[in-house]
N, C-alpha and C positions, 0 to 999 in steps of 0.2 A: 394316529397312524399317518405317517408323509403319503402322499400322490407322487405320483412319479409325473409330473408335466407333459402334455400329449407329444409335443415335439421334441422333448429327447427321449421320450418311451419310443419313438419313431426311428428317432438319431441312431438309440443303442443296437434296435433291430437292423438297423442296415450297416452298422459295422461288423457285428455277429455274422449276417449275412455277406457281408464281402470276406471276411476272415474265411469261414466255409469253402467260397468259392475258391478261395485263393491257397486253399490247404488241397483242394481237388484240380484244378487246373494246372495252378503253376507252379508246378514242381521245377526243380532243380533243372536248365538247361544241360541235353546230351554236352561228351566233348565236341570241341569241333576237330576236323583233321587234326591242325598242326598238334593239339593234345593228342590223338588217339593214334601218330606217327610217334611220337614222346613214347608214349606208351610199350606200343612196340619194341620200340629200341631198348626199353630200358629190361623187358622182356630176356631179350635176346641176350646181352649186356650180362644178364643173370644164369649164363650156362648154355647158351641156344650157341648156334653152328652158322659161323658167318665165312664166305668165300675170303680167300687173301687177297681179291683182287676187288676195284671199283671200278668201271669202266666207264669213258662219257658214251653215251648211245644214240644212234641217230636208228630213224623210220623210214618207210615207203611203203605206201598203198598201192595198189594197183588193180585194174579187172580185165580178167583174160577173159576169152570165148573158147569154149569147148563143148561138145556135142548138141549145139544150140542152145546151149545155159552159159548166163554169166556168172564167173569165178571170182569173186575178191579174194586178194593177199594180201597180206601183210607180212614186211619182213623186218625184225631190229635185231642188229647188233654193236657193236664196241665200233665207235668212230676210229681206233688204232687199227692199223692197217695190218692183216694176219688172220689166218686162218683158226674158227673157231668150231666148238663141237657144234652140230645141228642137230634142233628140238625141230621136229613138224608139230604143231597145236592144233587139234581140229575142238573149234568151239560148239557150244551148245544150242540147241535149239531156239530160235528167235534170235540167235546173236548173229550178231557181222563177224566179219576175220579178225578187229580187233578186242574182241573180248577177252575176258581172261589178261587184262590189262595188268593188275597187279603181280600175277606169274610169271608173264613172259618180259616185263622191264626188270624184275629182280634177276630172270636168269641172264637175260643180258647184260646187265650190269656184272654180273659174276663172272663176263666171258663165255658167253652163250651167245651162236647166231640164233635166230629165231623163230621159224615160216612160221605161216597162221595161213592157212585155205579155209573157205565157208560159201558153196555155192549160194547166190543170193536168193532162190527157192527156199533155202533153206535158213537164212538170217533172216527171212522176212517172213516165214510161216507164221508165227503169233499175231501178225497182223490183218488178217482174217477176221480176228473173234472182233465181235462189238464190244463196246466198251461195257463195262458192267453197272448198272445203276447204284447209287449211295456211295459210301465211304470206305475203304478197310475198317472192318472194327462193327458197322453198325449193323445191328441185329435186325433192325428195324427202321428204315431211314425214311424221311418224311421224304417225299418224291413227289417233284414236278412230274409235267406233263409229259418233258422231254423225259423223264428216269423210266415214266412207266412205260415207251416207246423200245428200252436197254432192255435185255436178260437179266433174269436173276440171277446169283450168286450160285443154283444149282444148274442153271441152263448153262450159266459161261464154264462149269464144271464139267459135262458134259460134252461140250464144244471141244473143251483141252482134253479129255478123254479120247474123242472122237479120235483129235488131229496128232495127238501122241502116237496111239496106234498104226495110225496110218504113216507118219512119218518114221517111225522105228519099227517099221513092216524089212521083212528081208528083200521083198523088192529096191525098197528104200536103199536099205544097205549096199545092198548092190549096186547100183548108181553114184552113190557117193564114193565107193572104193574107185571104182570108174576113174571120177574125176579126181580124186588124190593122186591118182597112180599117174592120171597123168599131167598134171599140177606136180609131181615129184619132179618126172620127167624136162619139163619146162624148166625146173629148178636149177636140175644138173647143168643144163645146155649153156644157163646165163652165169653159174657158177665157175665153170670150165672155161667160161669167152672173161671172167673175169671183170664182169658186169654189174656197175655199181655195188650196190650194197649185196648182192648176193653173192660176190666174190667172197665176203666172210665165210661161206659156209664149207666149212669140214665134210664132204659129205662120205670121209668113211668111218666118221662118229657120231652117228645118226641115231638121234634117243624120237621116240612118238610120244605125243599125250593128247588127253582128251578131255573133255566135260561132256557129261548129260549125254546127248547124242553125238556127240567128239568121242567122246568115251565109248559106246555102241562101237564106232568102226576102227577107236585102235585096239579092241579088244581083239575082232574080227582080223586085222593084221598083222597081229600077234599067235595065232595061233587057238581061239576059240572055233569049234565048229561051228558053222552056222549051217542052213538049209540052201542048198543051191552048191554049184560049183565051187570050188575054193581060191580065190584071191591071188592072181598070174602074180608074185612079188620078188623073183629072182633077183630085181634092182632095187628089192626096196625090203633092207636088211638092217633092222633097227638094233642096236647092244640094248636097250631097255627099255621101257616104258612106263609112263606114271598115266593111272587110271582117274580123276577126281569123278565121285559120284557115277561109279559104272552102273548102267541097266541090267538087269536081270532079269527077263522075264520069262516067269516059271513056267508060263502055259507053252513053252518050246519042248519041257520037256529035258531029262537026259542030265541034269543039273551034273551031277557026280561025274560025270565024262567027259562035259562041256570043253574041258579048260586045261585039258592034261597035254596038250601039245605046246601049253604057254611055257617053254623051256627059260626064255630069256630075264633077269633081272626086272621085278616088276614091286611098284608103289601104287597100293591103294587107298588112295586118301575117301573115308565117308564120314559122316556122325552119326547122331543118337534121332536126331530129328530130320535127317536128310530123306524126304517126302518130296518126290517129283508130284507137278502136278497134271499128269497124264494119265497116273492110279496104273502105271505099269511096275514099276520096283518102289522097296520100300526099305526103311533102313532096314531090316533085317534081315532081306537081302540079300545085299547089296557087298556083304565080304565072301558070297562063297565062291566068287575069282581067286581070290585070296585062299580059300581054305581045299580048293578042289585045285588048281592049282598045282604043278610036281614041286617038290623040296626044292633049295636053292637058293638063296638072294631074293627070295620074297618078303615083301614088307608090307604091314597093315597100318594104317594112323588111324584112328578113330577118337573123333572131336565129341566132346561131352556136351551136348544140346545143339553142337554144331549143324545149319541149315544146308539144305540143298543149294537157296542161293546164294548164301555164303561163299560156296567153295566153288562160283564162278570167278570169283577172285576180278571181279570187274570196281568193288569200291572199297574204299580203306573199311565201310559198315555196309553188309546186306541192308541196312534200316536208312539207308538214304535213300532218295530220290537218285536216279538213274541221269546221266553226264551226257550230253551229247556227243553221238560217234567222235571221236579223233579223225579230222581231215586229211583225205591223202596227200600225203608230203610232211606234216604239221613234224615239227621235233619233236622226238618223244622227251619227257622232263620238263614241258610248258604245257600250262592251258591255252586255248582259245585265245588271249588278249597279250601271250609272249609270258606269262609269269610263273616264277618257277613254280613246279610242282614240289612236296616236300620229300625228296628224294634224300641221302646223304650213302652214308657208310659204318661199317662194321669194323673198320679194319684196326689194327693195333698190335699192340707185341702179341695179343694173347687173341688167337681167335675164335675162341671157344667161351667170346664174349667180358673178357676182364679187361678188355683195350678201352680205347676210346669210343664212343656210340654214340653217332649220328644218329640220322632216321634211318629207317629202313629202305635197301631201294628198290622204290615200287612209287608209280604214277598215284595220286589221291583223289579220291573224291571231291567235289567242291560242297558249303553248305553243310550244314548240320541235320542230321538223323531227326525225324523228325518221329522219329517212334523208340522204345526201348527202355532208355534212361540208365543209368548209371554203371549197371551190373552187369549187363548186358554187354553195355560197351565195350567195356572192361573184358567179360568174356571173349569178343569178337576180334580184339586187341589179340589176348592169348590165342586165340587159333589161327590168326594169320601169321602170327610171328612162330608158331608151329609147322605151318606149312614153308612157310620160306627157309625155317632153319633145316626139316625135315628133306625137303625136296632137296633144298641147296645142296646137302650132305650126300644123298642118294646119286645126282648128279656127278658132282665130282668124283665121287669113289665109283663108278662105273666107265665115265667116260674120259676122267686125268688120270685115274690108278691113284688117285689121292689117300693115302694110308693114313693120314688124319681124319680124314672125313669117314671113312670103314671102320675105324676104333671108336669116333665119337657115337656114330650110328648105333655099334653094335654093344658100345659100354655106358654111355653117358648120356643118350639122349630119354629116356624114361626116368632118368633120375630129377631131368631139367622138366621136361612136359609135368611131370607131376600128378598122379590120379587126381578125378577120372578119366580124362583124355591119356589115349597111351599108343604107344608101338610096338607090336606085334611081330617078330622075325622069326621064320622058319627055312 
């Protein structure tokens, strides 16, 4: 009978053992953007709903003062000189006015002006909590002295619980409507004076939208009851609304009523897994704007394992690490260092994606996903390229009279989305 020699009986065990780790660790690298822009496009490409138009687009930040809070804006649209429809975006909780980065550069590039308000109370609320000890992921994480000093993973639970509530209080509400209405106001005045970049805005083609708590108050201005007086809005008369991730919270009561004053053309984009983490709404939810709601130009998108922070539409993957704000003034279509972002176009003979296909236009993430992996990606690919085709559509057929876009909508875009993700029209 041979011996096996102690030092390759040694040798063999530790290639076995690096083989193992290496079949558990290093998997196949996520894409990076410019693949998961590919991606997209090629999406779209295959039946999705692209605007006829590309537009180059410029930015400006700003901060106003009003009722003793300061106000950040943001405004983009089309460097050509002409009047376009106005989107108000009010972003979501923890965010700045430029969130929802991915949404609001696709609809400007489509020919969209684009406000974004977000008092800074409120983009800054999430930074309160302490930071959480360990890792994502870890069940159990070995913790220094510093980790044990952090919350756990139930406490910083709690904490967003707490500060959900309290921020999506009807007092809350109230306040923020406050400062929109009058952040509108300021809009018109520099609009009217023909004032830089806000001269673009149309303002008698005024679409709202929202995220998270964006979504709270353009439900609210739209015609949801809420508790308290109702919302002075004689000057601020939207033709439609797109809802991403609207709040629903049941303990108000009245669900089946709530929402029968919403007359106007309305998009609610949610999914399957969209879980705030404030334990106020839940995807299940989260459509009955949707289904309580009067007949009419109502529309439902619902993303098949689609996330909550997904459809802030802030990175090409909810699975990245998060970008540094965009600096006020920065061009939108650059990072930080002047380089382009992977923007392009849709456009071509056929726009119902059989033309030519660039990338998609919308500002990227930087850096590779450092969670998910392949399938994932791939999904998160398909939902954004859902959302831009879907919204794009809903857009123009409300606010151009685009009768392309009203036929792809109402004939061809469930054919293209493809179960399980689907749209819903009533």
């Amino acid at each position: 009978m041979n011996k096996t020699h102690p030092a390759t009986a040694y040798f063999l065990a530790a290639v076995a053992c690096t083989a193992f780790l290496t079949g558990c660790f290093f998997r196949p690298s996520p894409p990076t953007p410019e693949e998961q822009n590919e991606k997209i496009g090629q999406f779209i490409s295959k039946g999705g709903y692209a605007s006829a138009h590309n537009y180059a687009i410029d930015s400006v930040r700003e901060t106003w003062r009003h009722d003793g809070q300061t106000i950040e804006v943001s405004m983009l649209a089309p460097t050509e000189k002409g009047r376009y429809p106005l989107i108000v975006y009010l972003p979501g909780l923890g965010e700045p006015a430029d969130g929802g980065r991915l949404w609001r550069e696709t609809w400007a590039k489509a020919g969209y002006a684009v406000f974004s308000i977000q008092p800074v109370e409120i983009g800054e609320a999430l930074k309160e909590l302490a930071p959480m000890h360990g890792k994502p992921g870890d069940d159990e994480p070995e913790m220094s002295d510093e980790d044990r000093s952090r919350p756990s993973k139930a406490a910083r639970n709690s904490e967003l619980h707490y500060l959900g509530h309290e921020y999506f209080s009807q007092a809350s509400l109230k306040k923020r409507i406050d400062h929109l209405l009058w952040a509108y106001a300021q809009l018109k005045l520099r609009a009217k004076a023909d004032q830089g970049l806000f001269a673009a805005a149309d303002l008698s083609r005024l679409i709202v939208a929202g995220y998270d708590i964006g979504a709270q108050t353009t439900a609210a201005m739209i015609g949801e009851k809420f508790d308290g007086v109702p919302p002075q809005t004689q000057d601020f008369k939207p033709l439609a609304a797109i809802l991403f991730s609207p709040s629903v919270d049941m303990a108000l009561g009245s669900v089946a009523t709530r929402y029968q004053n919403i007359s106007i053309p309305l998009l609610v984009v949610t999914g399957s897994e969209d879980d705030d983490p404030y334990g106020i709404s839940s995807p299940y939810v989260r459509t009955a704007i949707w289904e309580y709601a009067p007949r009419g130009n109502k529309y439902l998108l619902q993303l098949n394992k689609g996330s909550h922070q997904l459809l802030a539409g802030s990175h090409l993957s909810h699975r990245q690490e998060p970008d540094p704000a965009q600096e006020p003034g920065e061009k939108a279509g650059t990072d930080r260092g002047g380089m382009p972002r992977f923007g392009g176009h849709f456009q071509g003979e056929d726009r119902m994606g059989g033309g030519r296909a660039g990338g998609p236009p919308g500002g990227m993430g930087r850096g590779r996903p450092p969670h998910g992996g392949m399938q994932d990606s791939e999904r998160d690919a398909r939902h954004i390229a859902a959302v831009f085709s879907i919204s794009g559509a809903f857009l123009d057929s409300v606010s151009k009279s685009d009768a392309l876009a009203q036929s792809w909508l109402s004939g061809k875009a469930n054919q293209w989305l493809k179960k399980p993700s689907n749209l819903k029209i009533k």
